[in-house]
C-alpha positions, 0 to 999 in steps of 0.5 A: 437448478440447484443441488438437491442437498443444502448448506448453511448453517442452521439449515438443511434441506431433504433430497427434491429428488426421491430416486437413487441416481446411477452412474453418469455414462460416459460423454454426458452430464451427472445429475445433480445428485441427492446425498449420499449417491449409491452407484449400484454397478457390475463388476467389469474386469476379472481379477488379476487381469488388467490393461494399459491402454487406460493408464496410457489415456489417463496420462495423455489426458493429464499431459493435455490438460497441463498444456491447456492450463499453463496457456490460460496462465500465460495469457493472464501473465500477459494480461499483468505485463499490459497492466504493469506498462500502463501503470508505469508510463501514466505515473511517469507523467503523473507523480511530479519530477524535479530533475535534480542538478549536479552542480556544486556551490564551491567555497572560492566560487561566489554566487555573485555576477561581481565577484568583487562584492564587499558583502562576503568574509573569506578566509579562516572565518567562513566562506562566503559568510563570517562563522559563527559557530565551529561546531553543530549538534542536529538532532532530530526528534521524528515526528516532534509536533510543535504542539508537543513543545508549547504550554497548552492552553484551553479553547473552552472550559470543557477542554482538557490536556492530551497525554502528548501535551506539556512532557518536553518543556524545555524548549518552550522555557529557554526560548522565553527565559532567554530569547538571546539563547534560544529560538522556538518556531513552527517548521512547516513540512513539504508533503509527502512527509515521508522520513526519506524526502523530508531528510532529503529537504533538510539538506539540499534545500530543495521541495520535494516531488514523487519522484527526484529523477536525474543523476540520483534516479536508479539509488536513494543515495542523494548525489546533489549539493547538499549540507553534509557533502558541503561539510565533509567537502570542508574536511569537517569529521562528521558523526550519525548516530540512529536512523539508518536512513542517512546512511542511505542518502549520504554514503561514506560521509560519516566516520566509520568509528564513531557512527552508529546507524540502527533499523529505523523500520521496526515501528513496535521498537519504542527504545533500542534506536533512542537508547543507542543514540544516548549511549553513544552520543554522550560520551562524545560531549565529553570534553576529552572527546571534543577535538574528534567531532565537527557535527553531530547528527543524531536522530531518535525514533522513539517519539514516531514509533510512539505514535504508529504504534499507540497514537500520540495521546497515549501514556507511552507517549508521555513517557517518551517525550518526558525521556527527550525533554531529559535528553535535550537539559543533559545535552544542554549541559555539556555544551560550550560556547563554540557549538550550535544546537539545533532539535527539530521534529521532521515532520508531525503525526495525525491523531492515530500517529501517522504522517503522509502529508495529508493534514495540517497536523502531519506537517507541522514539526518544531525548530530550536535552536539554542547556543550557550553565548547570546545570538538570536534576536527578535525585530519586534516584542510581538515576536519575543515569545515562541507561537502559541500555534503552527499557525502562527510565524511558521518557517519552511523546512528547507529555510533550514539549510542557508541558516546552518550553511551561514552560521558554520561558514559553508557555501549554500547548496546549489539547489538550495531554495530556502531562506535564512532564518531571520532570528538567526542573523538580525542580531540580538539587539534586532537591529543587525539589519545589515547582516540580515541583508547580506545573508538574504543577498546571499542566498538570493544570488545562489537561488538566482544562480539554480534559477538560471542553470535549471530554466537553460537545462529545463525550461520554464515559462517566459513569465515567470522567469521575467518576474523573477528578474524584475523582483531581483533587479529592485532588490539589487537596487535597494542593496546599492543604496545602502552605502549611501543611506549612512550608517545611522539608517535601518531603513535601507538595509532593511528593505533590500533585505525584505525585497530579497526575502521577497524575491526567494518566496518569489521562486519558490513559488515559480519552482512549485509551479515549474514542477507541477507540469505534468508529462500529458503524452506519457500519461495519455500513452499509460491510459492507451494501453489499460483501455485497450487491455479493457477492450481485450479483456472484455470480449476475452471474458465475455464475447467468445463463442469458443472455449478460452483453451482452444484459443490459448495457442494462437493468442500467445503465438500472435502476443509474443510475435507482436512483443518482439517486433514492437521491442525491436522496433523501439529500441532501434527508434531510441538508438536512431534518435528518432524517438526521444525517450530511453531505449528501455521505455520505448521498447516497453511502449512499442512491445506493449503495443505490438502485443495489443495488435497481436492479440487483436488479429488472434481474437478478432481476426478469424470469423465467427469466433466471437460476438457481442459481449452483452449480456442476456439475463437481468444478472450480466446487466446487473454487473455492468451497472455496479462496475461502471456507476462506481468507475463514474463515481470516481470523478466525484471527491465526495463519492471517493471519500465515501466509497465504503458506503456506496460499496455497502450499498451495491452489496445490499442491492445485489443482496435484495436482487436475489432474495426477489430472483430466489422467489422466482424459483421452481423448486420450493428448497430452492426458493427457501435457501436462496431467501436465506442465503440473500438474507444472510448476505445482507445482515453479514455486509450490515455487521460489518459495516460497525467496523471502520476507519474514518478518514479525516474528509468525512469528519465530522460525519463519521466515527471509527470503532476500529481502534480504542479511540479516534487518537489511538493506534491499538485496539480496546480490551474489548476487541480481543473478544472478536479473535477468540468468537472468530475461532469459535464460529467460522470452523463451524460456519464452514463445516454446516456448508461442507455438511450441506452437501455432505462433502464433510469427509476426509480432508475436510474433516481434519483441516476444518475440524482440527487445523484451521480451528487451532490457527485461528486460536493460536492467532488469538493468542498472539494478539492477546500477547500484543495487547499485554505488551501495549498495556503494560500488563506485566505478566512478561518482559517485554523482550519475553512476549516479543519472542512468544509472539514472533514464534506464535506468529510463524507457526501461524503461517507454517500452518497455512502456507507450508502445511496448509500448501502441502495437504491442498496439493496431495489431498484427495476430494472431500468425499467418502466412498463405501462399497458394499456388496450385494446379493446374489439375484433371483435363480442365481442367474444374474451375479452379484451387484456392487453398491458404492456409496459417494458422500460429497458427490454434489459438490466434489469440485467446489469443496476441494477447491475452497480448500485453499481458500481457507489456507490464506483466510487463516494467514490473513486473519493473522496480520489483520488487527482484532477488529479487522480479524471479525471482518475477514470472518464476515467476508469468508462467512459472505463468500459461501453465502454467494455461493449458495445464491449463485447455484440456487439461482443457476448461475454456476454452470451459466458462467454469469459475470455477477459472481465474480463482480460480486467477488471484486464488490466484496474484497473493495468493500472489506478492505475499508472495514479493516481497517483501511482507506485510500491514503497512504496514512493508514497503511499499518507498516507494523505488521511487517513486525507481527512474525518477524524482529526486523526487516526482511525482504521481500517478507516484510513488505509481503506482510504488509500486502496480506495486511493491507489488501487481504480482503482483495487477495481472499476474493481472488482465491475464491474466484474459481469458485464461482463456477466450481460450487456445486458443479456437476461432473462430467466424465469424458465419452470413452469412445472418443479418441482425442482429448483437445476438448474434455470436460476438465478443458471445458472447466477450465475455460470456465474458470478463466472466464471467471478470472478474467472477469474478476480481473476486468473489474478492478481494471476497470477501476484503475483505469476509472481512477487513473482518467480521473486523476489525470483530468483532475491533475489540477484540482484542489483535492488531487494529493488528498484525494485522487491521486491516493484512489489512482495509487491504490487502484494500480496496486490492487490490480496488481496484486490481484493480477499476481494472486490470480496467477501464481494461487488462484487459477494456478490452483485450480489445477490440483483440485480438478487432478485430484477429482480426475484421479478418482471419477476419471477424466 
């Protein structure tokens, strides 16, 4: 039954009950009382007499109470441990390895079986190629589009030139004015095209994978052959100016006095990078300062920060590739004759500026290459013009590296498996056939050589490996008939070079394939333990007869003596060789299983304790429908790529559910505001359902208002409305729920009224300043709104976490308490009665609680965009909508599964509508940025978690209140003597079903998403769409297991101390 008294907005209803309720006695439930609650009493003690048995209770009381709750935390620590071992041994098999190999390509040492061969050049002049280049300028544009290079030219009439177009022409013109000069080509990137693996292909040669394991496994730094340790290897001095990132892979390879690295993660930096590479870049072209470098390489940001943080079809990019098409004539013009000059982009950007490899935009980079004296040759006049599209005559990133390892005379990495760029060795009348066949020989013995080592280290199909031979043995054979063919005849030249162009790609493809074999046992071992954590957790949640605080002691006692037996055990099995994998996993495996079975016998081992854990109302039923359909639907592309409405419409459902269950109510105030709140519920989802982020799969059939456009990253000038509404309405959305109750009193009043009122503001604030910052409004420098921000910004969160944190742990309830004294009774017999008016009597616990809420609802408004702030709003707006359905409909003290499956629904559901979706592109890596100038841990990436999963985090501080909302109190009977069993004890019991429930919604999700993703390991769509899902799964559960703990339940004991300290326990 429901409280008597309302809450929402705009509505409030008469107390059902007219009669004044009196104290609760002890050991029995309070009623629900109408507000405000006059307890009228006697008084008990005589001043100044007082006892210390009740302050001695008190303290026993609490003592237990702490010992009860830090067991509820370990268990769900627990819990988060079972998770994270799952997680791990199913990616271990899952996101693909390449064993990365040691060995070196040595200048002395051919790749040939006959080291004898006549087809090499040794000496001052190359290795085992004649140089033809002392020197090497590499510049990297990131995220350089080839379409950003070439003229554009309209498909229609309609059609226009975006900002992006036609601002670096320079490229383009050399390449078509002097071909002999100068070399323009598509340069397709491997996914994931993250800036660390594409520098990695750059190097070594080598495809990337999820995970490079091997010598180089516990670091970034890249131990395997690669170009720049080859160059050093030769003693050529080499420089890096710009992205930091190199000084990760490659340490101590560069000149400590001329490199400069800067911050590469600061994506709202536009300049600071590029303008330090041009400062220090150009007075080493200087021909004073020639003899102090061999290679440059020099790596700008401007171009990729443009794009995250505006999209490429803004102004600001314009301008950016305008200042790299200037930088690349300036370069041009103090070149000589005797240095190569490579600018190339390492991989491209989508329409919002983001490269995760999941298009055909976010791979498609551009190469050119340009020298002084004539080189570059075309095989045909089709060829002479540069591609009008990356589609047409593109070349693979790792080509990249036999090309420059040949043309400054360096051995090929060992790993390498690209093939030499053709341009560069046919000569420039294009007939150097048999150059172009020495270099393919070349490269094709070093891959041959890779080949071998890794199948003998590895292993490899037999028909693969044969196919390779087969491929390699023609080509040898054509090499043979070279000699013999004469000088005057191309054709044999050119087919030994065709045949072992063919014999490279003939590799990569056995190489693609050889790395995509998938560890099965590890994976099915990562799928064993998150479903038995399932099966623990279910009947934890909802199959226990007995409260969840008295079985805390024997399950840990089990969990613990299970983790060290299992521990030991594996590490003995690894040390013995009887198990195969290293001593730290199978320690891991067997403690996660022991743990398993320890739980297993404390939870099902003694009889009685629990039963079935099905539920018995149309609600726990409903649940199970909305968490198992969605787990199913994961199996289905379609479904994952339209998640967000499927959500929409779960939330509908339970909405429409309600509304007919409110219907069904006795009590006519009951029946009413369970109506409105149902009706409510749905119309907030409805609204925010306008904002949104469409991911490229639903195209054409979806269209995203979160940004200014569909190309941009930055939000329209309308949108910077929606802070300053969310400041003006939610305060008193949540003040009309607290006054329902009357539980508007102390706290409330200030932190409501006054605190989270001026947060949200100066939130508005600071994205108004972001938005003059990316207008270019000109109000302030740059540098000037950058501090404001920062600083507006950290107060921001000052107020939410350190104030915010300090008044949730030492405030009082929200309630008032007035005591009057009353008259004398007739005859003056009787003394005089004492009446105590309580304000926010009805909803003591909830009030306090929903306190902390509102302290990480103002930080994650803060880190969310304009668009995704409206979101948050509508989510806190719906999470006190639930709470009112719940207890209208009795479901608080009943402890039903649908509220916090209802809680989980919603934190999935906004966490599309801010701004999200499951791939990895629209994760917004610039909130790392919003309080801070660079990058900090572990603050940076906290940032970007509150951003991105802000939705889930709210939701699970909101947990408790599912069965804290409009809780009756309970006092505990006096006259007995223990306090194993009290009513806090009960509550929190309560509470962790509740958390636990919570909890085994997205577990079961992730293990849904994890299954589907390993059945599905071969599909088409299994990096764009299923392994992301699986991705984002394992980090929900994650972070939601880690908020449950440390905020959530961790919480719950200052509200349930603080209502003690006042009612008693």
């Amino acid at each position: 039954m429901a409280s008597t008294t309302a809450s929402g907005p705009g509505y409030d209803r008469p107390s059902s009950k007219g009669s004044r309720p009196t104290a609760p006695s002890p050991g029995t439930s309070s009623p629900r009382v109408s507000e405000p609650s006059d307890l009228t009493t006697r008084p008990q003690l005589q001043p100044g007499k007082t006892t210390k048995a009740p302050v001695d209770k008190t303290k026993q009381f609490e003592r237990a109470f702490t010992i009860k709750h830090l067991g509820i935390l370990g268990v769900f620590g627990w819990i988060l441990l079972l998770h994270v071992t799952g997680i791990f041994f199913f990616t271990k098999g899952f996101l693909l390895t390449r064993m990365v190999l040691e060995n070196k390509s040595a200048c002395d040492v051919l790749p040939f079986d006959d080291a004898s061969s006549s087809s090499v050049s040794k000496g001052k002049q190359g290795c085992w190629h004649e140089k033809s280049f002392d020197k090497a300028i590499v510049i990297v544009i990131d995220a350089l589009r080839y379409d950003f290079t070439v003229p554009f030219v309209p498909g229609t009439e309609s059609e226009t030139a975006h900002l992006f177009h036609n601002n670096i022409p320079v490229l383009y013109e050399t390449a078509v004015k002097s071909p002999e000069n100068a070399l323009l080509l598509p340069f397709i990137a491997d996914p994931p095209t993250t800036t660390l693996q594409r520098l990695k292909g750059l190097t070594t040669g080598t495809l990337p994978t999820f995970v490079d394991a091997g010598s180089n496994f516990a670091g970034t730094a890249i131990d395997e052959d690669n170009l720049v340790a080859q160059l050093h290897a030769a003693g050529k001095t080499l420089v890096h100016l710009g992205d930091d990132t190199w000084h990760a892979l490659f340490p101590g390879y560069f000149d400590a006095d001329l490199t400069r690295p800067f911050d590469s993660f600061n994506v709202w930096d536009l300049h600071t990078v590029d303008n330090g590479v041009n400062d220090n870049l150009f007075p080493l072209l200087h021909p004073e300062n020639s003899t102090k470098w061999d290679v440059i390489f020099g790596h700008y940001l401007g171009v990729d920060h443009a794009g995250h943080r505006y999209g490429p079809d803004h102004p600001a990019m314009a301008a950016k590739l305008r200042e790299m098409d200037q930088v690349v004539r300036d370069i041009i013009a103090k070149l000589d004759d005797k240095t190569l000059l490579v600018v190339m982009g390492d991989h491209g950007m989508d329409s919002k500026g983001d490269h995760g490899g999941e298009s055909n935009d976010e791979v498609e980079a551009a190469l050119w290459m340009y020298s002084k004296k004539a080189i570059f040759g075309r095989t045909s006049s089709e060829t002479a013009n540069p591609p009008s599209t990356a589609r047409e005559r593109f070349i693979p990133q790792i080509d990249l590296v036999p090309t420059l390892s040949l043309l400054l005379g360096m051995p090929i990495p060992f790993n390498n498996l690209g093939s030499p760029i053709e341009e560069a060795f046919i000569g420039v009348g294009g007939n150097g056939w048999k150059n172009l066949a020495t270099v393919n020989r070349l490269t094709s013995a070093q891959i041959r050589r890779y080949q071998h080592e890794y199948i003998s280290l590895h292993g490899a199909d037999e028909a693969q490996s044969l196919g390779s031979e087969e491929l390699w043995e023609a080509a040898e054979s054509a090499w043979q008939n070279i000699p013999r063919a004469g000088k005057s005849n191309a054709a044999a030249p050119r087919s030994a070079s065709e045949l072992h162009r063919e014999y490279q790609r003939h590799v990569l493809h056995v190489c693609r394939g050889l790395w995509a074999k998938f560890d099965v046992p590890s994976m099915l071992q990562g799928i064993g333990i998150l479903s038995a954590a399932i099966i623990l957790l279910v009947f934890y949640a909802r199959g226990m007869k007995a409260a969840r605080t008295e079985l805390t002691q024997s399950l840990l006692s089990s969990v613990g003596v299970g983790s060290v037996l299992g521990a030991v055990t594996g590490a003995c099995l690894s040390y013995s060789r009887i198990l195969s994998a290293r001593a730290v996993e199978s320690s891991a495996l067997l403690a996660a299983v022991g743990s398993i079975i320890g739980a297993s016998w404390a939870i099902f081992g003694k009889p009685g304790r629990i039963g079935l854990p099905l539920p018995n109302s149309l609600w726990g039923w409903l649940a199970i429908i909305f968490t198992v359909s969605q787990s199913i639907g994961f199996a289905s592309n379609s479904y994952t790529i339209w998640e967000d409405e499927i959500l929409l419409f779960f939330l509908s459902t339970f909405g429409v559910v309600a509304g007919a269950s409110s219907m069904r109510q006795k009590s006519t105030a009951d029946r009413v505001l369970g109506v409105y709140h149902s009706i409510l519920f749905v119309i907030l989802g409805r609204v925010a359902s306008f904002s949104r982020l469409c991911r490229e799969e639903q195209m054409p059939f979806c269209r995203s208002t979160y940004y200014a456009s569909t190309t941009s990253s930055t939000s329209a000038p309308w949108q910077l409305v929606i802070p300053f509404l969310v400041t003006l309405i939610l305060p008193a959305v949540v003040r009309s729920f607290y006054a329902g109750s009357k539980s508007y009193e102390g706290a409330a009043t200030l932190w409501i009224g006054f605190a989270f009122r001026f947060g949200l503001f100066i939130a508005s604030i600071f994205w108004t300043l972001e938005a003059a910052d990316d207008g270019e409004w000109g109000l302030l420098s740059k540098e000037t709104l950058k501090t404001i921000r920062v600083f507006v910004a950290q107060a921001v969160l000052a107020l939410a976490f350190a104030a915010g944190t300090t008044a949730f742990v030492y405030t009082k309830p929200c309630v008032s308490i007035n005591v009057s004294q009353g008259g004398a009774e007739s005859e003056g017999r009787e003394p005089a009665r004492k009446t105590v008016t309580i304000l926010g009597f009805g909803n003591v616990y909830g009030t306090r609680a929903f306190l902390l809420v509102i302290n990480f609802c103002l930080a994650i408004i803060l880190m969310q965009k304009p668009m995704g702030q409206g979101a948050i709003g509508l989510l806190l707006w719906q999470i006190l909508s639930l709470l009112e359905i719940l207890d209208t409909n009795g479901l608080v003290t009943g402890s039903s599964a649908i509220g916090p499956v209802v809680l989980g629904l919603l934190g999935s559901f906004h966490f599309f509508k801010t701004g999200h979706q499951a791939t990895l592109t629209s994760i917004q890596w610039e909130t790392a940025f919003i309080p801070l100038s660079s990058v900090q841990y572990p603050w940076s990436p906290i940032l970007v978690i509150l951003n991105t999963f802000g939705a889930q985090i709210l939701t699970a501080i909101a947990v408790p209140l599912t069965v804290l909302w409009k809780r009756p109190l309970q006092l505990h009977d006096s006259s007995s003597s223990t306090t194993s069993s009290t009513p806090a004890t009960r509550i929190l019991s309560d509470v962790a079903q509740a958390a636990a429930t919570y909890t085994l919604y997205f577990a079961t999700i992730n293990v849904a998403t994890t299954m589907w993703a390993g059945h599905l390991r071969r599909h088409l769509m299994l990096y764009r769409i299923f392994c992301p899902r699986f991705m984002m799964g394992a980090a929900v559960l994650g972070v939601v297991d880690i908020v449950l703990i440390l905020f959530s339940v961790a919480g719950v004991r200052f509200s349930i101390l603080s209502v003690a300290e006042i009612f008693g326990w």
